[in-house]
C-alpha positions as a LaTeX table, in Angstrom:
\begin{tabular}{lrrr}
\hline
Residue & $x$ (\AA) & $y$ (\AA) & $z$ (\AA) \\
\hline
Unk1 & 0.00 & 0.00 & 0.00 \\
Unk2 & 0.85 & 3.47 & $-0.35$ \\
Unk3 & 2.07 & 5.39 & 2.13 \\
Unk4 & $-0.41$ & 8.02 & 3.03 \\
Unk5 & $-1.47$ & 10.88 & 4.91 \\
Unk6 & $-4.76$ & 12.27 & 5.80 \\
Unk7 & $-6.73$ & 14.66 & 7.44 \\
Unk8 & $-10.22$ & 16.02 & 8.10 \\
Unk9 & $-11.44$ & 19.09 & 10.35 \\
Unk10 & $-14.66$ & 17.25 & 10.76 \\
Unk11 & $-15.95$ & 17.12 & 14.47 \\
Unk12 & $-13.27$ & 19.36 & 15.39 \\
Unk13 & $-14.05$ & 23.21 & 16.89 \\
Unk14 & $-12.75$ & 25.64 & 14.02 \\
Unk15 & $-10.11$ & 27.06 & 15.96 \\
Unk16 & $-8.26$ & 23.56 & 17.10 \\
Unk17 & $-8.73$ & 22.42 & 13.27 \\
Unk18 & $-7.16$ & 25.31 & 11.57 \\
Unk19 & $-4.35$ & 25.09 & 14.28 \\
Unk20 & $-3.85$ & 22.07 & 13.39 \\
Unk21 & $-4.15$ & 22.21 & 9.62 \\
Unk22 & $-1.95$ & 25.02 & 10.06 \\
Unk23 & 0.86 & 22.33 & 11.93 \\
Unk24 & 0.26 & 19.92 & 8.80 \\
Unk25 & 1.25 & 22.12 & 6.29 \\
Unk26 & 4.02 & 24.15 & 8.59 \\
Unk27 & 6.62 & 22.39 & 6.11 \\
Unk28 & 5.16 & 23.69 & 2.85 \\
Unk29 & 3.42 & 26.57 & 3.61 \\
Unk30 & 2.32 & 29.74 & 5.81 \\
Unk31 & $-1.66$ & 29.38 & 6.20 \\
Unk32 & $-4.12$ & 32.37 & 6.83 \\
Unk33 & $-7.15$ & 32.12 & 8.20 \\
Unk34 & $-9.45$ & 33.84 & 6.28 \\
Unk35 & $-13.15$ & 35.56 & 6.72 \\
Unk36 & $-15.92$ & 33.15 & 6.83 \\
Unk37 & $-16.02$ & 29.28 & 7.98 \\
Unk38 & $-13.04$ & 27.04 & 8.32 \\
Unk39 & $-13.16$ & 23.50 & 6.78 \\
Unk40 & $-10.19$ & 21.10 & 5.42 \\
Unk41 & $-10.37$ & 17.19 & 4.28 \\
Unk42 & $-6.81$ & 15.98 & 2.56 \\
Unk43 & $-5.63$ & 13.02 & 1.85 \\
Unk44 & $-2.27$ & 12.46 & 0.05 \\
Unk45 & $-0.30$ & 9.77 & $-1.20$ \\
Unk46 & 3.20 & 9.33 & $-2.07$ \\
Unk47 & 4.72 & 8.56 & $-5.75$ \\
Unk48 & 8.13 & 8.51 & $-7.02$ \\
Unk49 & 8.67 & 11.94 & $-8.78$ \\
Unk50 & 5.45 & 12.95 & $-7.03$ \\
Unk51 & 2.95 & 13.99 & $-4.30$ \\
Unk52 & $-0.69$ & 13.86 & $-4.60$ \\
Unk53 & $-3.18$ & 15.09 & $-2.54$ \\
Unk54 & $-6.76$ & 15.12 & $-2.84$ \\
Unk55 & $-8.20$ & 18.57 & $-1.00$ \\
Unk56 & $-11.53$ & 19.88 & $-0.18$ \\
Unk57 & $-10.76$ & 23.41 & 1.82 \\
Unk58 & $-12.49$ & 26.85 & 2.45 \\
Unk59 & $-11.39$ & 30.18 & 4.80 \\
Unk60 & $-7.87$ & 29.52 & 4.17 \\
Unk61 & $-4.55$ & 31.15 & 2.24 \\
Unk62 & $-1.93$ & 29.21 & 1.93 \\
Unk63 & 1.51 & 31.90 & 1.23 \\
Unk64 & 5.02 & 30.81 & 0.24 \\
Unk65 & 6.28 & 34.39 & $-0.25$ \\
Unk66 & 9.20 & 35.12 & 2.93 \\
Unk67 & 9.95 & 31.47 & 2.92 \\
Unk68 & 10.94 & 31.24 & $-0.47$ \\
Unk69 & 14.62 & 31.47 & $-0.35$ \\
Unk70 & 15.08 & 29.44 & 2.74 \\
Unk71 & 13.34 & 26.49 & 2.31 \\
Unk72 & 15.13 & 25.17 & $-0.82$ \\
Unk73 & 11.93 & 23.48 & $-2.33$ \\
Unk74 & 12.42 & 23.09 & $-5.95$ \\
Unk75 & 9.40 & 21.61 & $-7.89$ \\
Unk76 & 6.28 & 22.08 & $-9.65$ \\
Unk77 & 2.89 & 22.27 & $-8.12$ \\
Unk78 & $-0.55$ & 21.87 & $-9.75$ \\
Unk79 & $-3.82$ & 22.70 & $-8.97$ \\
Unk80 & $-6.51$ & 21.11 & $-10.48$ \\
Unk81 & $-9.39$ & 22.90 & $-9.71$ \\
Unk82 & $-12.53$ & 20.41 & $-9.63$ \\
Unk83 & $-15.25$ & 23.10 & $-7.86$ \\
Unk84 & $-15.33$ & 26.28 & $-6.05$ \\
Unk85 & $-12.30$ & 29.20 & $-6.88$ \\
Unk86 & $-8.85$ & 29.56 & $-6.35$ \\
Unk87 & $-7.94$ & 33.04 & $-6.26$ \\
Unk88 & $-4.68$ & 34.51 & $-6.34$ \\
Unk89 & $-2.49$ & 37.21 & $-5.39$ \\
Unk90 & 0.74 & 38.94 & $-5.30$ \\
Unk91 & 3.31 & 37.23 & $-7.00$ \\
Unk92 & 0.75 & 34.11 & $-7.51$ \\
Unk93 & 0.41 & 35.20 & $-11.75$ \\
Unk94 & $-2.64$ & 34.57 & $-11.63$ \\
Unk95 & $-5.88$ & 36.13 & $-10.61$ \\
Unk96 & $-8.50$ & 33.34 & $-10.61$ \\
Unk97 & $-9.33$ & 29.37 & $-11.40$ \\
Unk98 & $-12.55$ & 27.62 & $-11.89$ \\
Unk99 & $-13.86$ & 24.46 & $-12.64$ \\
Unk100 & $-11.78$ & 22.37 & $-14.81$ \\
Unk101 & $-8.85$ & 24.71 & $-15.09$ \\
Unk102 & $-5.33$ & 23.55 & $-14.09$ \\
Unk103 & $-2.92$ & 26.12 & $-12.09$ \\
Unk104 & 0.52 & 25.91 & $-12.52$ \\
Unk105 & 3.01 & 27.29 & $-9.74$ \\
Unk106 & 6.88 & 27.38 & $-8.80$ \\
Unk107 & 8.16 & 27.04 & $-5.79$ \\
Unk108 & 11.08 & 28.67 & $-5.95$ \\
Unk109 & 8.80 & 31.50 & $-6.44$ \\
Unk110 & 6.91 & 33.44 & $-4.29$ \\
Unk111 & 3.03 & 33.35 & $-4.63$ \\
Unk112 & $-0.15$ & 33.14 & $-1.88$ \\
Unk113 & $-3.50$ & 31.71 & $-2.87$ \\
Unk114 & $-7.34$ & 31.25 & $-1.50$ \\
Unk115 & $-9.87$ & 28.68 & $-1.01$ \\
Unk116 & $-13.31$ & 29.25 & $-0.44$ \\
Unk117 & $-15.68$ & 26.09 & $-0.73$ \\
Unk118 & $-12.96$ & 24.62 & $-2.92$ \\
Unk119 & $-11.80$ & 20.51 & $-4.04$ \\
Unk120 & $-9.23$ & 20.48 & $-6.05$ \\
Unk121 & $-6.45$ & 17.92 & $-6.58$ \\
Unk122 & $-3.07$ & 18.86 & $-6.49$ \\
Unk123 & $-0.01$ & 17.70 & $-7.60$ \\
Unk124 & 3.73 & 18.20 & $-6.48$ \\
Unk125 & 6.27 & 17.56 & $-9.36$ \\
Unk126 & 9.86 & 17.18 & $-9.47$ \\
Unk127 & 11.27 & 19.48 & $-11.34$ \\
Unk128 & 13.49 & 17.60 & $-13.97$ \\
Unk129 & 10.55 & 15.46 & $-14.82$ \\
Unk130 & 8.36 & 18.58 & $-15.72$ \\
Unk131 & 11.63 & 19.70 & $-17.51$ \\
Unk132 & 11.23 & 15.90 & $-19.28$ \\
Unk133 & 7.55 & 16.60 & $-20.56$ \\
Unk134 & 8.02 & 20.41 & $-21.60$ \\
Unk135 & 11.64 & 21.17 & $-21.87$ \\
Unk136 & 11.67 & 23.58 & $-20.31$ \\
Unk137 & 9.64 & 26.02 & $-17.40$ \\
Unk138 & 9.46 & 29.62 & $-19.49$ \\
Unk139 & 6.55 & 31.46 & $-18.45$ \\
Unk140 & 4.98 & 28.55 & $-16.52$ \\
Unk141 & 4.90 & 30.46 & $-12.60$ \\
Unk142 & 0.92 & 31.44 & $-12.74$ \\
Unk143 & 0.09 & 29.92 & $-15.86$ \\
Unk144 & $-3.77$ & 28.95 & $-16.09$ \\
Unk145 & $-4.41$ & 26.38 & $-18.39$ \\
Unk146 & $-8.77$ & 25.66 & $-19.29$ \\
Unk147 & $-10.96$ & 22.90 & $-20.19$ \\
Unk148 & $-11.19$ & 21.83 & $-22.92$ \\
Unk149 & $-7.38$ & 21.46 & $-23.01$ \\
Unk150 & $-6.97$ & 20.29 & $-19.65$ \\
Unk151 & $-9.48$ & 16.92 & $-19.78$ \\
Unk152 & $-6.78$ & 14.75 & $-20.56$ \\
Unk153 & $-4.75$ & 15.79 & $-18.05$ \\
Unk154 & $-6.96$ & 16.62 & $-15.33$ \\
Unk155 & $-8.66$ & 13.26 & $-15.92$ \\
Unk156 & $-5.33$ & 11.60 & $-15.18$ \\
Unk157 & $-4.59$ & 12.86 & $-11.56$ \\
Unk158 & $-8.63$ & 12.62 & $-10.98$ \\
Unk159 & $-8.21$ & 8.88 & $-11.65$ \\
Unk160 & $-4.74$ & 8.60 & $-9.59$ \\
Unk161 & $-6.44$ & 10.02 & $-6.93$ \\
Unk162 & $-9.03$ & 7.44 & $-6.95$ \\
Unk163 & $-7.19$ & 4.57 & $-7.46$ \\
Unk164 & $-4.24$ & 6.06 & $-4.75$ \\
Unk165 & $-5.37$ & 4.20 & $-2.06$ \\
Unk166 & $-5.15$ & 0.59 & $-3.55$ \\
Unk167 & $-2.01$ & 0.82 & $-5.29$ \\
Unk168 & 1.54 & 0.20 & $-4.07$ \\
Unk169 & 4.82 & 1.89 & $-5.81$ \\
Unk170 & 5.56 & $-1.13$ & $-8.32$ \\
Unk171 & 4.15 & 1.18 & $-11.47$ \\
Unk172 & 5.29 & 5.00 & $-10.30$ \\
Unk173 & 7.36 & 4.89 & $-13.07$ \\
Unk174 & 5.01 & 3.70 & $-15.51$ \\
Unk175 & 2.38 & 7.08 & $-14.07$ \\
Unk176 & 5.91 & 9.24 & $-14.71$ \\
Unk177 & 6.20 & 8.19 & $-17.78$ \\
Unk178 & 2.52 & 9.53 & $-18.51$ \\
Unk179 & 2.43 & 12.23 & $-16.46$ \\
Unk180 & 5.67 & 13.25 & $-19.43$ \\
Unk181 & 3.09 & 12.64 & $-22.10$ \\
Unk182 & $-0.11$ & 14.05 & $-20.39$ \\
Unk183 & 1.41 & 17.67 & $-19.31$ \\
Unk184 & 2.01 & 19.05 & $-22.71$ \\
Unk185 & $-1.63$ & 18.76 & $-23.42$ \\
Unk186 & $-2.50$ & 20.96 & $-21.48$ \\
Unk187 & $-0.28$ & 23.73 & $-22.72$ \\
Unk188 & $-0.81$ & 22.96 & $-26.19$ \\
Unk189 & 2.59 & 20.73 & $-26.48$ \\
Unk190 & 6.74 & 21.01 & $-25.79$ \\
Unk191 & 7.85 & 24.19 & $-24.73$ \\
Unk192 & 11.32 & 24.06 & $-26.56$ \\
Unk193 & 13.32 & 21.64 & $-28.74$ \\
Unk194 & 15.22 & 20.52 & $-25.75$ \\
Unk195 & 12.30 & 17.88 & $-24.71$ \\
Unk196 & 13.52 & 15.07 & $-26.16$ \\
Unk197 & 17.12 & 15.19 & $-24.99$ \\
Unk198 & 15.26 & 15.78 & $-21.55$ \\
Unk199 & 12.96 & 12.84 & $-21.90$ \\
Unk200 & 16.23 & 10.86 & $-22.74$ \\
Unk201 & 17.77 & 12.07 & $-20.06$ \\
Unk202 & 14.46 & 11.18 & $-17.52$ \\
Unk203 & 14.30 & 7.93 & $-19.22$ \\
Unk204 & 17.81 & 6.75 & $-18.21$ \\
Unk205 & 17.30 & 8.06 & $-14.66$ \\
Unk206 & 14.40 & 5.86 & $-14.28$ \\
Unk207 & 16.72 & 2.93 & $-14.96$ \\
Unk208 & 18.59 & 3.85 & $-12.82$ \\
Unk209 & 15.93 & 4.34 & $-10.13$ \\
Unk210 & 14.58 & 0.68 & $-10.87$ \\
Unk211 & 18.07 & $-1.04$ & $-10.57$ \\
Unk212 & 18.58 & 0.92 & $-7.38$ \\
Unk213 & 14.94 & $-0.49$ & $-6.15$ \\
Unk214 & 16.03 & $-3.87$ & $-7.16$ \\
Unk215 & 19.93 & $-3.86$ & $-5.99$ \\
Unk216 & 19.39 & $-1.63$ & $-2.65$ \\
Unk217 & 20.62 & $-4.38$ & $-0.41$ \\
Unk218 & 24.07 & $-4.57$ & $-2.66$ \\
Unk219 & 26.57 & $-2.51$ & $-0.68$ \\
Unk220 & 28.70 & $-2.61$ & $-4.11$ \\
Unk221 & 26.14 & $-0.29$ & $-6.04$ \\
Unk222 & 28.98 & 1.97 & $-6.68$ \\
Unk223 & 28.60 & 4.96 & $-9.47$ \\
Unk224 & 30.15 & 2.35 & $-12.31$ \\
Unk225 & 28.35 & $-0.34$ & $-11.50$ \\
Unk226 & 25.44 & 1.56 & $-11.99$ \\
Unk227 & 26.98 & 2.94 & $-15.03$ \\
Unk228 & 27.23 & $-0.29$ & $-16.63$ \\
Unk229 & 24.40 & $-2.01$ & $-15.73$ \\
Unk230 & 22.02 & 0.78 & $-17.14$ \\
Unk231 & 24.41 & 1.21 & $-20.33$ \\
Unk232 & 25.49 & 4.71 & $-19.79$ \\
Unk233 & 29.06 & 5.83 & $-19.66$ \\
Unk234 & 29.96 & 7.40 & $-16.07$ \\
Unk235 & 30.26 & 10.60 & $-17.42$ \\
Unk236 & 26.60 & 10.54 & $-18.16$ \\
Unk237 & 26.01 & 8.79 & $-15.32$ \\
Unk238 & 27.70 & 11.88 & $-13.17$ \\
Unk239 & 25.80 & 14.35 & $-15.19$ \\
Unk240 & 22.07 & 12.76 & $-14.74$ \\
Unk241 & 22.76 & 13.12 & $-11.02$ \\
Unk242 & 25.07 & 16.57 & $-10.22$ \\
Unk243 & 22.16 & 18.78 & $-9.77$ \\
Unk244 & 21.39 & 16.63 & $-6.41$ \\
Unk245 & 24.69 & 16.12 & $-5.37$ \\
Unk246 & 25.94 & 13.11 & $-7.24$ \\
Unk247 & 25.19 & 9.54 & $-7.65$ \\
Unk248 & 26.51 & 8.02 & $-4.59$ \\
Unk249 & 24.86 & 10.73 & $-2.33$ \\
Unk250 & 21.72 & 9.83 & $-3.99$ \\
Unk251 & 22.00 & 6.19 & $-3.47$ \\
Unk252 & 22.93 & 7.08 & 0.45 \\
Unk253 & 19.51 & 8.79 & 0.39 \\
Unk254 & 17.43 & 6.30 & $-1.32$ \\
Unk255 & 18.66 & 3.78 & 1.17 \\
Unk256 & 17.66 & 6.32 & 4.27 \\
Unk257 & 13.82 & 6.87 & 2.66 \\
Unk258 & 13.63 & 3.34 & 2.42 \\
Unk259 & 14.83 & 2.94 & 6.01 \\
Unk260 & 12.81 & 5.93 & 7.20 \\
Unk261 & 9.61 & 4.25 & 5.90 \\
Unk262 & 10.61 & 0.68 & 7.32 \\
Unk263 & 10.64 & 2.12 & 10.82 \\
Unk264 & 7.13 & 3.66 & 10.52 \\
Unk265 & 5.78 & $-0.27$ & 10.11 \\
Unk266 & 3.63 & $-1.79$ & 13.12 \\
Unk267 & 6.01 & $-4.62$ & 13.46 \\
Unk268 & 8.71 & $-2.77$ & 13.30 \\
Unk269 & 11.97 & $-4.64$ & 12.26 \\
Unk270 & 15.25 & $-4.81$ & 13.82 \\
Unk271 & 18.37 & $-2.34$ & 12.88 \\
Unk272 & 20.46 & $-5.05$ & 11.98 \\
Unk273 & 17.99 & $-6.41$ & 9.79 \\
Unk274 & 17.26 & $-3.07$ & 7.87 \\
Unk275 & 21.14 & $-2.01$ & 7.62 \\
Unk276 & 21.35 & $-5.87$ & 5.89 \\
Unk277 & 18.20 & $-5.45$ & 4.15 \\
Unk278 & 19.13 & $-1.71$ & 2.58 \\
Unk279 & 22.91 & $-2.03$ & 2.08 \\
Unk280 & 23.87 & 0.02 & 5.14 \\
Unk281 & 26.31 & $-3.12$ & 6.72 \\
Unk282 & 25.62 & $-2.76$ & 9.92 \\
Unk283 & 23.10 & $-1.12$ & 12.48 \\
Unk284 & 25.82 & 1.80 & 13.72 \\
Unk285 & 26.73 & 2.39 & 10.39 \\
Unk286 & 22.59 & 2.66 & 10.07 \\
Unk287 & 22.20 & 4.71 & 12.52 \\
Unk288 & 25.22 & 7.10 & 10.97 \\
Unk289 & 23.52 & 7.50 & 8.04 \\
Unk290 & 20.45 & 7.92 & 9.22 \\
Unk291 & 21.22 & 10.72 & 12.19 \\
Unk292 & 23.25 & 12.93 & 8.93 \\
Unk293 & 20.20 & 12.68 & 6.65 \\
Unk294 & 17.58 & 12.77 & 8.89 \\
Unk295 & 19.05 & 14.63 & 11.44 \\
Unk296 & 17.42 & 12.40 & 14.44 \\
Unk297 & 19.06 & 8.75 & 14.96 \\
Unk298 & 16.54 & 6.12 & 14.26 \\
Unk299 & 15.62 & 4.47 & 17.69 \\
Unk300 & 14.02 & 8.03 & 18.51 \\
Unk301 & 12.75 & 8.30 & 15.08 \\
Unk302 & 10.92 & 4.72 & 16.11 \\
Unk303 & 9.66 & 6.04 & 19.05 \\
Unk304 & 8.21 & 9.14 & 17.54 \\
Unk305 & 6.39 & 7.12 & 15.36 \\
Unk306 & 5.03 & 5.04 & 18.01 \\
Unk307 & 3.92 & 7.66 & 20.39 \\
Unk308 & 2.33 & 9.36 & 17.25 \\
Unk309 & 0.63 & 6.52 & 16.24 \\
Unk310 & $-3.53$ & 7.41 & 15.81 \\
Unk311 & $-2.91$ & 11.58 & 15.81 \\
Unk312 & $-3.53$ & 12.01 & 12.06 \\
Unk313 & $-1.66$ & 15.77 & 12.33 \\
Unk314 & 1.70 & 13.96 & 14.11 \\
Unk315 & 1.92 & 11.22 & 11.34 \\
Unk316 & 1.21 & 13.52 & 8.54 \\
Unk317 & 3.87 & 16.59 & 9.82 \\
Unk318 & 6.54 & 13.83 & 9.84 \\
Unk319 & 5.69 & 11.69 & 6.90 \\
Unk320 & 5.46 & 14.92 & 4.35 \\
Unk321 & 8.47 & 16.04 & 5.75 \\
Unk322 & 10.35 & 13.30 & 4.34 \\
Unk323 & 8.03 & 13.21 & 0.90 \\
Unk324 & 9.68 & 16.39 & 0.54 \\
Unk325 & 13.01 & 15.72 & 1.35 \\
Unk326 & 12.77 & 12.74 & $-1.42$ \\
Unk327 & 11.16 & 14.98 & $-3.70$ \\
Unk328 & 13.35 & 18.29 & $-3.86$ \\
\hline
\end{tabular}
């Protein structure tokens, strides 16, 4: 199954919900409370190259304007409105969305938006696989894209979303790959005649990610023998992965995520057995790793989880935290 977060401001006194709500999306962004009643239901899933979230909100702004430049997120949001209005402001580009219209945002750029009686699904992209479906980013910050033009599309994260809760991460590169081929209908196709070399490009870093799935508990997945197993030279290789700090770094982090989500099982397993299981050796050099990425060793990590176990808002701060981490 997925791993998932939710939460709903049902039953709750408007006050304690929007503080709460507030908590939830403390890593993301600053929220308002706005004029008029308070509700929020969100649910969210994570996908390789992706977040998803299914949203039904109203009284609320959510701002990334001040935070911008300290936060170091780096992807692609969008908003696919399904009813109500999104309004925007400031340094949003935009003014308003509708029904059936698809926002796009930045976040390395400022903007602040509203919801009043609004579901909409949204979507959190990595960057270089927007980059792999439109080449590149132009004028995208604040572009509105409309129905008809967005069907396609918006039908495709409305179905996701649906499905979400049944699937497990075996085909997230299979919904990549579409999400390349979906995106440019929206905008009326490529942005630049870059998008093939970038599909290339996202195409061999999938490989990559599926060997690294398949070989995690190989201590000797070293930069060349990914290299050669994929059929790229290392100097490809090298360049696919510089922009996040090379390929061994991100083969150090893969292992961590996949720790980080073994600890949050019920029956959680011994350190030994994960540092075996992920390619970490043993359960110091584990909990190494794991205290540099994470910055928390994992025994308290574990514990967290377990005292937070049944508070939606606890789980949810802590899991999205690390969705972003793996996502930026």
């Amino acid at each position: 199954m997925k791993e998932a977060i939710g939460f709903s401001s049902e039953g709750m006194s408007e006050d304690r919900a929007f503080a709460d709500y507030r908590q939830l999306y403390a890593q993301g962004a600053d929220v308002e409370r706005l004029d008029g009643p308070f509700h929020a239901r969100v649910t969210g899933w994570r996908f390789r190259h992706m977040l998803l979230f299914d949203r039904h909100l109203s009284g609320m702004a959510h701002a990334r304007e001040a935070r911008v430049t300290a936060d170091g997120f780096d992807h692609i949001v969008l908003h696919h409105v399904l009813s109500g209005t999104l309004t925007g402001h400031g340094r949003s580009g935009f003014e308003r969305a509708g029904p059936g219209d698809i926002v796009f945002l930045d976040t390395r750029r400022g903007h602040r938006t509203e919801a009043r009686d609004l579901h909409m699904i949204t979507a959190s992209i990595a960057r270089d696989l927007v980059l792999a479906a439109l080449g590149s980013l132009g004028a995208l910050h604040g572009l509105v894209a409309h129905a008809p033009d967005t069907a396609i599309l918006g039908g495709f994260l409305q179905t996701l979303a649906a499905h979400a809760p049944s699937l497990d991460d075996r085909h997230d590169g299979a919904f990549a790959r579409a999400l390349i081929e979906l995106l440019p209908t929206a905008l009326g196709g490529p942005r630049d005649l870059g998008v093939e070399a970038r599909r290339q490009d996202h195409l061999r870093r999938e490989a990559v990610e599926q060997l690294i799935d398949r070989e995690i508990a190989n201590r000797q997945l070293t930069g060349a023998a990914i290299a050669e197993r994929v059929g790229v030279s290392r100097a490809t290789l090298y360049r696919l992965y510089e922009r996040t700090g090379g390929i061994a770094g991100h083969v150090r982090r893969r292992r961590i995520d996949a720790v980080r989500r073994a600890l949050e099982r019920p029956e959680e397993p011994d350190l030994a057995g994960l540092a075996q299981a992920y390619g970490l050796g043993s359960a110091t050099a584990l909990s190494r790793a794991f205290q540099a990425d994470q910055g928390i060793d994992p025994a308290t990590y574990r514990a967290r989880v377990r005292q937070d176990r049944g508070d939606p808002v606890e789980t949810g701060t802590r899991r999205w935290n690390g969705w972003m981490q793996e996502l930026d």
